[in-house]
ZASEFI-494367 format. One record per residue (C-alpha): x, y, z; chain; residue number from 0. Coordinates in nm, 3 decimals. Example, Ala and Ser with C-alpha at 12.3 -4.5 7.8 and 13.67 -1.06 7.14 Angstrom:
% ZASEFI-494367
((1.230, -0.450, 0.780), 'A', 0),
((1.367, -0.106, 0.714), 'A', 1),
//
This chain:
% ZASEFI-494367
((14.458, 13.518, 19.497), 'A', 0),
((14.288, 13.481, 19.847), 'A', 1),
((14.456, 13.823, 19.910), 'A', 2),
((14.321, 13.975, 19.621), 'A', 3),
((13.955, 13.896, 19.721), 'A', 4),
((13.952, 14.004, 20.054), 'A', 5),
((14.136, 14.362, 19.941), 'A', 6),
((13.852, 14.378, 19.676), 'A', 7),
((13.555, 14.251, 19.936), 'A', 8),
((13.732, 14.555, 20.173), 'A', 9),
((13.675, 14.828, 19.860), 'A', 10),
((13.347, 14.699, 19.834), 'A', 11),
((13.236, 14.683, 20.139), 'A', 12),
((13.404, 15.023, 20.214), 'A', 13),
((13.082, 15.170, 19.949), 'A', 14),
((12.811, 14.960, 20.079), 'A', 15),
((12.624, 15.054, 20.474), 'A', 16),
((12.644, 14.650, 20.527), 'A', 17),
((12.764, 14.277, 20.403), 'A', 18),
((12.383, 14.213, 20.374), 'A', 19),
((12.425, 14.524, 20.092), 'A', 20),
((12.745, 14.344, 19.957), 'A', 21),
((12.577, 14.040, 19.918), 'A', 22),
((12.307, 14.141, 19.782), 'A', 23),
((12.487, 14.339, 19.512), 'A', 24),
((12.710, 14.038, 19.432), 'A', 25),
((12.468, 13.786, 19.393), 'A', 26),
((12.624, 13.548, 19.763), 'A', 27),
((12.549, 13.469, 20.114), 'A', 28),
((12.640, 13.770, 20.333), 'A', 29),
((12.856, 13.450, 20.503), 'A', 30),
((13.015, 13.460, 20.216), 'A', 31),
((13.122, 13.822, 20.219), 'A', 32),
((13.244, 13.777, 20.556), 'A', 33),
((13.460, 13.465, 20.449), 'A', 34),
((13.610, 13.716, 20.172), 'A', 35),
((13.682, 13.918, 20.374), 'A', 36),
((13.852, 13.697, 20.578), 'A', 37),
((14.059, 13.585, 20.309), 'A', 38),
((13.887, 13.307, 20.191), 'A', 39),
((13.914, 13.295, 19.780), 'A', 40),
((13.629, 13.416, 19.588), 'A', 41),
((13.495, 13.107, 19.374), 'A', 42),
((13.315, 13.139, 19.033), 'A', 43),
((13.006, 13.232, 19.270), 'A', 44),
((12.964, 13.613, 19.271), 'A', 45),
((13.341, 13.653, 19.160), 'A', 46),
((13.271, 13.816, 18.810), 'A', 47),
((13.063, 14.109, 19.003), 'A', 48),
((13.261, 14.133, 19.297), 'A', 49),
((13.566, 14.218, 19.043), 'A', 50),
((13.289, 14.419, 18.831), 'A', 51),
((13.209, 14.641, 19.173), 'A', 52),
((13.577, 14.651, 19.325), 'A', 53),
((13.673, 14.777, 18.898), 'A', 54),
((13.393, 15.046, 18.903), 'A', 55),
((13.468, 15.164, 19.243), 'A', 56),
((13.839, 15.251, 19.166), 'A', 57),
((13.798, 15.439, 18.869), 'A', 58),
((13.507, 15.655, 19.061), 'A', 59),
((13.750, 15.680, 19.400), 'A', 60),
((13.930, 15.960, 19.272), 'A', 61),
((13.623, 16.180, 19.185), 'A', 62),
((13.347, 16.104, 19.401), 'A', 63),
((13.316, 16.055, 19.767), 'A', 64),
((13.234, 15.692, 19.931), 'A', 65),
((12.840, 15.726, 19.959), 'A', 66),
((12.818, 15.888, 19.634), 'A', 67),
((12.986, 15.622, 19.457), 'A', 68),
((12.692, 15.388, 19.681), 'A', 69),
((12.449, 15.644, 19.476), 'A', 70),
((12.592, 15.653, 19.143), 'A', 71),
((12.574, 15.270, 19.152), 'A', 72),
((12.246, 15.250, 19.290), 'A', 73),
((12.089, 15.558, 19.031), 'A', 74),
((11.977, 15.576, 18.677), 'A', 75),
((12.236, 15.601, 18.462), 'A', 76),
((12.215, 15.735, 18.098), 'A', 77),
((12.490, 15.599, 17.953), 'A', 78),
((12.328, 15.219, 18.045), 'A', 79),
((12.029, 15.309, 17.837), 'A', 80),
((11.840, 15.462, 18.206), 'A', 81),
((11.930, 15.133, 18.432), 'A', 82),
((12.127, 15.144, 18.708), 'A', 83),
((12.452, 15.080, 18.738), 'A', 84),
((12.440, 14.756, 18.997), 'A', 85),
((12.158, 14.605, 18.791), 'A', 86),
((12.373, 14.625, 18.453), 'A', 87),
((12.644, 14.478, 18.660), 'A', 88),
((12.356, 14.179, 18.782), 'A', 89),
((12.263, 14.106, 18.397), 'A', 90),
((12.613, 14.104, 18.283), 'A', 91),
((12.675, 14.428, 18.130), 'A', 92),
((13.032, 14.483, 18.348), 'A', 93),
((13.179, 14.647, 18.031), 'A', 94),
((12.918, 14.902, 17.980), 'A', 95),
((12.929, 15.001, 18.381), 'A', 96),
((13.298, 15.051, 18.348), 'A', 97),
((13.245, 15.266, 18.047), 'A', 98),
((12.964, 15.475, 18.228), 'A', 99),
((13.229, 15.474, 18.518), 'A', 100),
((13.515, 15.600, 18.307), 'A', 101),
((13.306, 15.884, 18.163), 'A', 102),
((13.171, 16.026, 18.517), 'A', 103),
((13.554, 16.030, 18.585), 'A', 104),
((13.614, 16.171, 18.260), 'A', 105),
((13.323, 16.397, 18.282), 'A', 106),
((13.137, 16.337, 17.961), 'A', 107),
((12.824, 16.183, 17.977), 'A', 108),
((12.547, 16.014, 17.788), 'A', 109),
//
C-alpha cells in the first residue's frame, strides 16, 4: 500500500509546479506530501483526493500534456455545473471530476 501512495504522490506531483501545490490540492501538510512520497502510507487524511487527483490524471495522460492537465484541473469546467475541477474534487464530487475527465478524453463535452 505504502508503494501505491508514493507512485500516486509521484503522478501528482508530476502535474503540480510544487508539494506546497500538492498539498494544497489534497487538503495535507506539504510534510506530508514529502513523506508520501517517500513511501510513507497515505492515512484517511487527504487519501480520498490524492486517489481522486492520481484517478483524474491518468485518464487525461493520454490526451493532454502535463501543464494542461495542471489547467484543466485548475479551469471552469462545464460538465461540473462551471466549477473547477480541483474544487469539485475538495467538496467531494470525485465521481463527477472523473466523468468530466472521461469525456475530455472522450471528447464530448458538457
Amino acid at each position: 500500500m505504502a508503494r501505491l501512495t508514493r507512485d500516486s504522490a509521484r503522478t501528482v506531483s508530476a502535474i503540480f509546479p510544487s508539494d506546497a501545490d500538492v498539498a494544497r490540492a489534497t487538503g495535507v501538510s506539504r510534510s506530508r506530501v514529502t513523506r508520501w512520497k517517500q513511501g510513507e502510507r497515505a492515512g484517511d487524511e487527504g487519501y480520498a483526493r490524492l486517489a481522486a487527483l492520481t484517478s483524474v490524471i491518468l485518464i487525461l495522460a493520454d490526451v493532454l500534456e502535463p501543464e494542461t492537465i495542471n489547467a484543466w484541473l485548475h479551469g471552469i469546467n462545464a460538465n461540473l455545473g462551471d466549477q473547477r475541477p480541483i474544487d469539485a474534487i475538495a467538496r467531494g464530487r470525485i465521481a463527477a471530476v472523473i466523468l468530466a475527465a472521461q469525456s475530455e478524453r472522450t471528447g464530448s463535452f458538457a
